[in-house]
C-alpha positions in Angstrom: 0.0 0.0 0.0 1.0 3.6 -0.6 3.1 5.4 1.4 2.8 9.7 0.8 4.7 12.6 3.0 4.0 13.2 6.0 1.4 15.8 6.7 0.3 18.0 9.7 -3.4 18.1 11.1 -3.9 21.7 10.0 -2.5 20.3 6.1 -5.1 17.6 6.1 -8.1 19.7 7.4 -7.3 22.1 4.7 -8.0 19.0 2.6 -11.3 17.6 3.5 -14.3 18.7 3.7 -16.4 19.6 6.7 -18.1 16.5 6.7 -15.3 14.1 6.4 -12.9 16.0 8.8 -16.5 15.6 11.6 -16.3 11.6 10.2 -12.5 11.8 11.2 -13.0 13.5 14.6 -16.4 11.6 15.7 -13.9 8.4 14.7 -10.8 9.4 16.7 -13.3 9.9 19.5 -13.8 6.3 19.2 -10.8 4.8 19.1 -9.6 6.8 22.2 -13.2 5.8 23.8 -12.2 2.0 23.1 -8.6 2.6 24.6 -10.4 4.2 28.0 -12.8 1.2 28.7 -9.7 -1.0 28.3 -11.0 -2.7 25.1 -8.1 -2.2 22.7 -5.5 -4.7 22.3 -2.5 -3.3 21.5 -2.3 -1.9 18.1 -4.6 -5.0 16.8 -8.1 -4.7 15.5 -9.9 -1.5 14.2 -12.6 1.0 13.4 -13.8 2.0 10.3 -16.0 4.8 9.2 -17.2 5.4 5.5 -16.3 8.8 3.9 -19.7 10.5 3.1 -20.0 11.4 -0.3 -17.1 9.0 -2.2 -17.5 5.9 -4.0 -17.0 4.1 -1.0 -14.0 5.4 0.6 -13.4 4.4 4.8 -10.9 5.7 7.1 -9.6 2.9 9.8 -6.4 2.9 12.1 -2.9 3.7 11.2 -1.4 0.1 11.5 1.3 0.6 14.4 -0.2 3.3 16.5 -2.3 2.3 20.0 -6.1 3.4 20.1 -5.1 6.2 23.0 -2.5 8.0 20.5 -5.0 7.8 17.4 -6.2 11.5 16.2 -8.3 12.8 13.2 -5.5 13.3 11.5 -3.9 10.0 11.7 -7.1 8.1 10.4 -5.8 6.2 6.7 -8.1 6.7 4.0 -8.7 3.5 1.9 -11.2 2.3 -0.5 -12.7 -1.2 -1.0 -9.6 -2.4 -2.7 -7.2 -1.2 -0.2 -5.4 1.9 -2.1 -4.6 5.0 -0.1 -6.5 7.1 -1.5 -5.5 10.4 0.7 -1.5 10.9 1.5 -0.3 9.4 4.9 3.3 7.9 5.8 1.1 4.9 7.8 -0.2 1.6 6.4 -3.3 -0.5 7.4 -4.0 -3.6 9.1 -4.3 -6.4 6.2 -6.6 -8.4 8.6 -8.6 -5.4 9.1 -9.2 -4.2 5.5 -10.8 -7.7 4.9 -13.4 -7.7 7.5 -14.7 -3.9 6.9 -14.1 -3.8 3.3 -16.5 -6.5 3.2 -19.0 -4.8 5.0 -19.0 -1.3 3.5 -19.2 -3.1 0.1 -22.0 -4.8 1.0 -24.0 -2.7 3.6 -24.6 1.1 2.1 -26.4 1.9 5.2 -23.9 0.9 7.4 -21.7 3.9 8.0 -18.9 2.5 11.0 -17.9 -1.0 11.3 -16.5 -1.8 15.1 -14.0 -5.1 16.0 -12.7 -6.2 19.2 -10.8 -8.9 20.8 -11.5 -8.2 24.2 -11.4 -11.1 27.2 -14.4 -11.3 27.9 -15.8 -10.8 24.1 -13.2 -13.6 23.0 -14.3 -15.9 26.0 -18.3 -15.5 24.8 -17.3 -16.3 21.4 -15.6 -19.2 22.0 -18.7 -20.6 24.4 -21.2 -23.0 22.5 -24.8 -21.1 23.3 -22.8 -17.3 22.6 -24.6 -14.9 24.7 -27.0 -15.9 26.9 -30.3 -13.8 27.4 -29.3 -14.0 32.0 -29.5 -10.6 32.4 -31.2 -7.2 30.9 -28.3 -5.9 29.3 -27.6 -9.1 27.0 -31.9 -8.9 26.3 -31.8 -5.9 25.3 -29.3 -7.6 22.3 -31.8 -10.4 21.9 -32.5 -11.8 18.6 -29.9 -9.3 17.2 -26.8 -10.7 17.2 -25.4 -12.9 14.3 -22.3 -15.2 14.3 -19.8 -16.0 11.7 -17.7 -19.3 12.1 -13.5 -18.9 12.6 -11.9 -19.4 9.5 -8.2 -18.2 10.6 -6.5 -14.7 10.5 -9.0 -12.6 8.4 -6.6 -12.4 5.6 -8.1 -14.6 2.8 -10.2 -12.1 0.5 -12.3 -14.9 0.3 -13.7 -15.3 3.5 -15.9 -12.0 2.5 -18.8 -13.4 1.3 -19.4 -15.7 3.8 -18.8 -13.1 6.7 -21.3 -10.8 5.1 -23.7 -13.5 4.7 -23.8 -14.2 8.2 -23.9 -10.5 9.3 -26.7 -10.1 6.8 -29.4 -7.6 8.1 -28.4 -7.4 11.6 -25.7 -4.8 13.6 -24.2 -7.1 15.9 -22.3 -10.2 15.3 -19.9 -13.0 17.2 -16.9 -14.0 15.2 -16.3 -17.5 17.1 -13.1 -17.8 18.5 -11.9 -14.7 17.8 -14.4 -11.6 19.3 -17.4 -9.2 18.5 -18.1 -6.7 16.0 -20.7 -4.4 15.8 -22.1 -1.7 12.8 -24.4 1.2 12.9 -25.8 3.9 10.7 -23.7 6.7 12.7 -20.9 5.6 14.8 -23.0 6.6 17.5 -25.3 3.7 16.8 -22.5 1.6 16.5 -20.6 2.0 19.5 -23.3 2.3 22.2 -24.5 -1.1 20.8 -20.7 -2.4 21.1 -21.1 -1.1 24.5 -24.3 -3.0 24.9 -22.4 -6.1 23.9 -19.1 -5.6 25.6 -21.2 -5.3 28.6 -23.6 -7.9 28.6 -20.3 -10.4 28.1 -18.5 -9.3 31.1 -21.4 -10.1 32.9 -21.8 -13.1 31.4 -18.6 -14.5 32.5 -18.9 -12.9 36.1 -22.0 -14.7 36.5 -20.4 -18.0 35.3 -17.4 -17.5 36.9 -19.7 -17.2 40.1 -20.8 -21.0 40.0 -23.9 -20.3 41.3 -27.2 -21.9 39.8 -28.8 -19.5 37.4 -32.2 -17.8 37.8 -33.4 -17.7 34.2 -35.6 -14.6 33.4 -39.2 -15.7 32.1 -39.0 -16.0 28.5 -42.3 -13.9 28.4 -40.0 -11.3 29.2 -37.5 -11.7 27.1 -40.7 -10.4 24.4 -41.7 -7.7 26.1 -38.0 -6.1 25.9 -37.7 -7.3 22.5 -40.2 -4.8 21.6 -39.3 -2.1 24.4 -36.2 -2.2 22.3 -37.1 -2.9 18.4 -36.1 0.5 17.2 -32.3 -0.4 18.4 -30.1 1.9 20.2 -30.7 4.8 17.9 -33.1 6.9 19.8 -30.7 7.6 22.9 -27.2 6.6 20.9 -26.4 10.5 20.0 -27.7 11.1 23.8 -25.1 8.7 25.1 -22.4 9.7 22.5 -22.8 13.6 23.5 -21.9 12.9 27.3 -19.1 11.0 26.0 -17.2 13.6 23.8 -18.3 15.6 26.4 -15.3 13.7 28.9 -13.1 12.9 26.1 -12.9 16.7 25.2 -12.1 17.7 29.6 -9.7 14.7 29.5 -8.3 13.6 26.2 -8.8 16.4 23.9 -5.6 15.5 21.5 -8.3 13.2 19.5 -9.8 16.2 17.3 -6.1 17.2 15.9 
């Protein structure tokens, strides 16, 4: 992949346009967001955030850097057949241009694509029943999540299709064996829901890890927040988003450069 000059944050913003450079700071936000709840690994999995208004063009991590030093003006500009299509002295992930190529080809509505290998994500995944519907946070997923079999490192171009086949309609998704993903029409939508998920498999494995016998919620129940909750996390994901920036910008502010 291309390697260009280096350029400064003020160079690039001169660049862009208004709406890409808020794509670019909304997505730094989240990478730094990731790196304060402790879900990052390393520099290893990624972000990705479509470019409004280009025949689709996504901006994902600068291979090599961690989540907590990533800024707007680090993001790498790709498009679905990996080119740099915006000068940067950083490369991509291989691994993660297959998995959000594949999904920004495929899904025009879906405008950021979310991947983590987090403990307890990883340990879900790699349980036979996935998430189980114990406790209101993993209900309020139910029905939603999809999952997409391991097939090795996600570097085989190949393994596309079948990964976007299994996603199909849905925003959520376990990749066995190997953590969760989650995509959304803002990236809002789809990091509150990664939240959501992150979440509901801590608790999981706490409440496993606890050896006690289970108390299964009625599965009457598990209807009634199936509809409480059919119009996803949309309505309050801007809500929760705002606060967020809102502590990012008193305590980590280098993000929006």
């Amino acid at each position: 992949m291309a390697v260009a000059a280096p350029h400064t944050g003020s160079d690039l913003r001169s660049r862009v346009s208004d709406e890409e450079w808020r794509v670019r700071v909304d997505l730094a936000a989240a990478y730094r967001l990731v790196a304060h709840y402790g879900w990052d690994d390393l520099i290893f999995t990624h972000i990705s955030a479509r470019v409004p208004h280009t025949d689709h063009h996504f901006l994902i991590n600068p291979y090599g850097q961690l989540f907590s030093e990533i800024s707007a003006s680090t993001l790498v500009k790709i498009d679905l057949d990996g080119n740099i299509v915006e000068p940067t002295p950083y490369i991509v992930n291989p691994a993660g241009f297959t998995i959000h190529s594949a999904i920004h080809a495929a899904r025009e509505e879906v405008a950021c694509v979310l991947h983590l290998h987090t403990v307890a994500g990883v340990a879900v995944s790699a349980q036979e029943h996935g998430l189980l519907p114990i406790n209101q946070t993993a209900m309020l997923l139910n029905g939603q999540i999809a999952h997409h079999e391991y097939e090795g490192v996600a570097l085989e171009l190949d393994e596309r299709p079948r990964l976007v086949a299994d996603l199909g309609t849905k925003n959520a998704m376990l990749l066995r064996n190997h953590g969760t993903l989650t995509c959304g029409t803002t990236i809002a939508d789809a990091f509150l829901t990664m939240y959501f998920f992150e979440r509901a498999c801590a608790t999981q494995i706490a409440t496993l890890a606890g050896g006690a016998e289970l108390h299964w919620p009625v599965e009457s129940v598990q209807e009634v927040v199936r509809r409480q909750v059919g119009g996803g996390v949309g309505p309050v994901a801007q809500l929760a988003w705002s606060a967020l920036r809102r502590m990012l910008d008193a305590k980590d502010p280098g993000y929006a450069a």
